[in-house]
C-alpha positions, 0 to 999 in steps of 0.5 A: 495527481502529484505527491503532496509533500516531502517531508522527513518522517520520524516516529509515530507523528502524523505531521505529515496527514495534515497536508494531505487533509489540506485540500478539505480544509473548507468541508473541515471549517464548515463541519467544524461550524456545525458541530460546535453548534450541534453540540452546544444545542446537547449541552443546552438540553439539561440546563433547560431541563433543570430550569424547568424543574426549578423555576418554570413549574414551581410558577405554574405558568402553562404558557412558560412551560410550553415555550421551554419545552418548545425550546427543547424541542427547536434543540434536539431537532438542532442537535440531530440534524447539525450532527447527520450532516455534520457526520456527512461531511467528516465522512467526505473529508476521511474519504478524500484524504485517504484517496490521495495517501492511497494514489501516492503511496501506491505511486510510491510503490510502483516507483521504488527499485526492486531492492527497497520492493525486496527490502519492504516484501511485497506482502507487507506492501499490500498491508500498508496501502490497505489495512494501513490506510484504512486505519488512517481512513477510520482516524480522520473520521473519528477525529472529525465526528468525535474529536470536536464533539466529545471534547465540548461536551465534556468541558461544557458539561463541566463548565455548566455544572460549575456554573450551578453547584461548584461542590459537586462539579469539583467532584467532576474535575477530581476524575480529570487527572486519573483519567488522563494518567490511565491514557498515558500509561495504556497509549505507552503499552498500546502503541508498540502492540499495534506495529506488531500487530501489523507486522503479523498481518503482512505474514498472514498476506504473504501466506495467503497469496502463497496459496492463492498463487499456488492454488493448483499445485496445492490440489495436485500434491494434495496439501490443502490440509498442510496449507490450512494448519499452516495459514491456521497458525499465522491467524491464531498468531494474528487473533493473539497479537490483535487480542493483546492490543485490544486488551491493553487499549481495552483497559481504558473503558472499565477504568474510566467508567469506574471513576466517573461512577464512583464520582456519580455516586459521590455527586448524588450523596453530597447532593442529597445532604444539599438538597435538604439542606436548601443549597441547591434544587432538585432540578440541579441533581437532576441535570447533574445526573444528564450531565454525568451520562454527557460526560460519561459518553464524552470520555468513552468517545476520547477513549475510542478517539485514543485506540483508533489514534493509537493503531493509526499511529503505528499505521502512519508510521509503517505508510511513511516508512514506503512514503518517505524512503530515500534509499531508492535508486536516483539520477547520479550526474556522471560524464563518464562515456564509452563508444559502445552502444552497451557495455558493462565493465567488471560488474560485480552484484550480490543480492545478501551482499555476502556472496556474489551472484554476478562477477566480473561481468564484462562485454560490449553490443554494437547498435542493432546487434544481437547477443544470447545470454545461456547457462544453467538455472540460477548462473545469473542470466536475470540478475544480469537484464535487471543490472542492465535495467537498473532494477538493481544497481552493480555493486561494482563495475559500470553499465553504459547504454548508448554511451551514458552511465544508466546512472545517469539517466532518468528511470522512465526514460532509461526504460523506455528503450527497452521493449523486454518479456521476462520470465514470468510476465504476465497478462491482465484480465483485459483484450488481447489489443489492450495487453499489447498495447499496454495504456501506451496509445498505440496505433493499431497497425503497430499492434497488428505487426506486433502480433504477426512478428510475434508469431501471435495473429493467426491464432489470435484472429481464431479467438471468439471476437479476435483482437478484442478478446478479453482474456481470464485474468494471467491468460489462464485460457490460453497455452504457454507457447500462446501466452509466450507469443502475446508478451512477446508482441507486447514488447515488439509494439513499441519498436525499442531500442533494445529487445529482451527475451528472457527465457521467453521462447521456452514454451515455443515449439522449434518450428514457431522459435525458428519463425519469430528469430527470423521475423526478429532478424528481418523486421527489426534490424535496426534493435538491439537484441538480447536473448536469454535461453535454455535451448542453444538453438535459440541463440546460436545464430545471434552475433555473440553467446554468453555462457554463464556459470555461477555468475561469471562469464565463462565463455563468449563468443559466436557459437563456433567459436563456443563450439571450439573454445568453450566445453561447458558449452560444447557439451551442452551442444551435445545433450541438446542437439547432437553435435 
């Protein structure tokens, strides 16, 4: 599936729903067929009523009754089936139309950079392809069921009572502008209530996938209790701001009631004085009274139509933001070229853009080199692999690979050079095979040699069913080192251009370390490997160090030449290992 549309957002339009609804326009006409007769079948039962009150019993012909009470009968039967499958079909359209917002809106979101991912939170993310479309979900149903019926039934109500007593339709047409001013001035208040509404459900996801996430440092530090007033407190936020809204949008359903009775009530008095006055039969009254509880019902599906409009406005709205962003990082054309497989010049980054987290960056890797990036937590290291991935762009400065601008390529295939373990990767709740193969169709000998440079196969092959072991969700039945050892086969699978490891050695003993350096150095000479580490150990045998301090290079070159040149380096040398 491909995205539908791209088109420009603005406001609370929803515009763009309409080519998503698209592809259902067949079920729509067809649904739309049926309703309209399963309506008018409604609006048909009172008029029939009333002629029976007024013409059909005062002649006394049993066989005229049983024909219109037949008649009656053949349109709730009408009336009831149009509507079940009418309904169906609403349902299937709500159904498919919110499948294909979810599958780009969620294609969206797997596209955008780490900035905008940053930019829009995460918890708020997960709000928007789940409440949000759920509220479009419940607008396209409504729509489709009310927003034809409702309509008919009360023009058609009116229209049939003006047919049969114009005085005391008038009294219907008179609610008409009270009614529609009492939309007018909650949908102004109702709105704005329901985006804040929606903001405060983003904070309460976030605080509820903190304390997932956090569960066992939760219970260790015993704070369950501070946990439980603290998501207590973003509930009652929530419960408050849903209460507004639904108060504000509530308000329509009393007020309106209120008028169509009074307007009852005005139609039985003058009905009554015309009644007795020989200006209209019983029967009228008495279909004046069905065609109330028509148009009564009428109006309160417009005013539900109206809520669930209204929050799924603020809904759209909040989906198109994701939908339509064009702040993401994209192609730029540059023939800019360098002779170095990598080479970053005078980059400088900051993430707030207030104080920089890398600066003045500059080094360069031949093909099939190696490079150790070290320093203390928080110096840099990552934000410098994600510079290189373009997760984020340099403030300044220029990044090459294999002798191209990285701006200049397309973001799929830029990445698709990287086979890379980040710090905090994680496995999914599937076989050992999948997880390292990842959905890219590897051959199993690829996978198998993964696992064995990875240091992974041995214990992997004492696993209950070996390679096809499914594993807990995040590997929470395997160790560090051992979960380590399967991110890392993960990325060796593919043989990339370029390896990354960061910090992902961290949980390995000196022994297993030592083996997957050699295994690193001896299988896969023809890539380009960048370490980041805490232990030196780890990076002293690669053809280049980098120690980072504050996001600058404070010090590079192999590790005697550190050893010699470098004291923030010579004296973390010492601490670790004695030299």
């Amino acid at each position: 599936m491909k995205p539908l549309i791209k088109l420009q957002m603005e406001g609370y339009t929803l515009k763009w729903f309409l080519s998503y609804i698209k592809p259902c326009k067949v079920r729509i006409a067809v649904e739309l067929v049926i309703k309209t007769i399963a309506t008018s079948m409604d609006l048909c039962i009172p008029w029939i009523l009333a002629h029976i009150i007024d013409v059909v019993i005062p002649s006394e012909n049993t066989s005229f009754i049983a024909l219109w009470g037949a008649l009656m009968i053949f349109c709730s039967v009408v009336c009831v089936v149009g509507n079940v499958t009418a309904n169906r079909l609403a349902s299937s359209v709500a159904r498919d139309t919110t499948m294909r917002v979810r599958h780009d809106l969620f294609a969206k979101i797997m596209s955008l950079s780490s900035e905008r991912t940053d930019a829009f939170t995460v918890p708020s993310l997960v709000s928007r392809i789940t409440t949000d479309t759920y509220n479009l979900n419940s607008m396209t149903g409504m729509l489709l069921r009310l927003g034809i019926r409702a309509p008919i039934l009360l023009f058609g109500g009116i229209v049939i009572t003006l047919s049969m007593d114009v005085p005391l339709a008038l009294v219907w047409i008179a609610v008409l502008p009270l009614a529609i001013g009492v939309f007018i001035i909650v949908s102004m208040k109702g709105i704005p209530l329901f985006v804040h509404l929606q903001k405060s459900i983003d904070k309460m996801v976030q605080v509820i996938r903190e304390n997932i996430s956090g569960v066992r440092v939760i219970k260790a530090l015993s704070k369950t209790e501070y946990e439980m007033n603290r998501f207590s407190k973003i509930n009652e936020e929530v419960s408050r701001n849903e209460e507004r809204a639904n108060i504000a949008m509530g308000l329509t359903n009393p007020i309106i009631n209120m008028l169509l009775n009074i307007a009852l009530s005005i139609v039985i008095f003058i009905g009554a004085y015309r009644v007795s006055g020989n200006a209209t039969g019983l029967g009228t009254i008495v279909a004046f009274t069905s065609y109330f509880a028509v148009i009564l019902n009428a109006v309160m599906g417009i005013t539900r139509i109206f809520v669930i409009v209204s929050r799924a406005a603020a809904s759209a709205k909040r989906i198109s933001e994701v939908l339509y962003d064009q702040k993401d990082l994209e192609k730029i054309n540059t023939n800019d070229k360098c002779n170095d497989f990598i080479r970053l010049n005078d980059v400088c980054f900051s993430y707030n853009k207030h104080k920089n987290n890398l600066s003045n960056i500059s080094f360069s890797l031949n093909k099939g080199g190696s490079l150790g990036i070290i320093g203390a937590t928080g110096s840099g290291k990552t934000t410098l692999i994600n510079i290189l991935m373009r997760f984020y762009d340099a403030d300044s400065g220029s990044v090459f690979i294999d002798g191209k601008d990285i701006r200049s390529y397309e973001n799929d295939i830029l990445r698709k050079k990287f086979g890379v373990v980040f710090q905090n990767d994680i496995l999914f709740a599937d076989s050992v095979r999948n997880n390292v193969d990842f959905g890219r169709g590897l051959p199993e000998e690829n996978i198998i040699s993964a696992l064995e440079n990875a240091q992974a196969y041995e214990f992997v092959e004492g696993l209950r069913n070996g390679i096809d072991t499914v594993l807990n969700p995040k590997g929470n039945d395997l160790s560090g080192g051992q979960k380590q050892r399967l991110l890392i086969a993960r990325a060796l699978a593919t043989r990339p251009e370029i390896i990354v490891l960061d910090d992902s050695s961290s949980a390995l003993d000196y022994k297993t370390d030592a083996a997957l350096r050699a295994a690193l150095r001896k299988n896969y000479g023809d890539s380009t490997i960048i370490i980041i580490a805490q232990r030196i150990s780890s990076v002293k045998d690669l053809d280049n160090i980098i120690f980072l301090d504050n996001g600058e290079i404070e010090g590079m070159g192999t590790h005697e030449e550190l050893m010699k040149n470098c004291s923030s380096y010579k004296e973390t040398a010492k601490l670790q290992m004695g030299e």
